[in-house]
N, C-alpha and C positions, 0 to 999 in steps of 0.2 A: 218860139211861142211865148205870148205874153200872159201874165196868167193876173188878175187880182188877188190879196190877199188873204179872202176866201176860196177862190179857187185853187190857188198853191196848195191851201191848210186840207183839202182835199185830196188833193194829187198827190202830196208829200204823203199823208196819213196822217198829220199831226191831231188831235183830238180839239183845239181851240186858236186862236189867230193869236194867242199871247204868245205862244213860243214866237212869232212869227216877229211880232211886234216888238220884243226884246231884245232879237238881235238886231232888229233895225235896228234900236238904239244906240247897242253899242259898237253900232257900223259896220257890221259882219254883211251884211247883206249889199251893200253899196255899190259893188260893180255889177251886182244883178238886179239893182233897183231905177226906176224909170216911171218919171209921173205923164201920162198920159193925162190927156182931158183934164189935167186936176187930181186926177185918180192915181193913186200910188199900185204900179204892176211890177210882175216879177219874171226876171228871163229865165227859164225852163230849161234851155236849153246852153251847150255848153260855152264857156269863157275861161281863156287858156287851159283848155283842158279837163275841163272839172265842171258836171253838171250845178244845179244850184244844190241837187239834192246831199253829194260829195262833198262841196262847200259848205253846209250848216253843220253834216257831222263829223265835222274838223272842228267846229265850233261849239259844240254842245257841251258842257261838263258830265262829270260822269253822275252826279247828281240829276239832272235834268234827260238822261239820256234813254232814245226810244230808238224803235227800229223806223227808218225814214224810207220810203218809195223811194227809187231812185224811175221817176218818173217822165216815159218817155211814149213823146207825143205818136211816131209812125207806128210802135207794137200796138199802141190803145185803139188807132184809127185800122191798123190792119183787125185786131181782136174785136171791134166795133162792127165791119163792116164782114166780117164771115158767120154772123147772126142772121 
């Protein structure tokens, strides 16, 4: 699942799209990252092993460090759809 990176900052839990955008920078995000249309989106879902959620907090210092979703598409759509 492809997510933009408001939608990520959602699903992750993150409070603003600058954590998001900081690791782009410093390339942490790269094998989950994919410009669609133009649009910079984020793979959700996993790559060798490791959701993206798993992969950023490998990356987060301990200054900057929050409890992160590990967010997964089939629990939300079964939890979605038994409403």
């Amino acid at each position: 699942m492809w997510c933009t990176f408001t939608e990520a900052t959602k699903c992750l839990g993150f409070k603003s799209r600058n954590s998001l955008y900081q690791l782009e920078k410093k390339g942490a995000l790269s094998p989950y990252l994919e410009v669609i249309n133009g649009q910079k989106h984020l793979y959700m879902k996993q790559i060798q092993g490791k959701t993206l959620a798993q992969h950023i907090r490998n990356n987060l210092t301990s200054n900057n460090w929050i409890e992160i979703n590990d967010y997964d598409l089939k629990l939300y759509l079964k939890l979605a759809n038994s409403n």
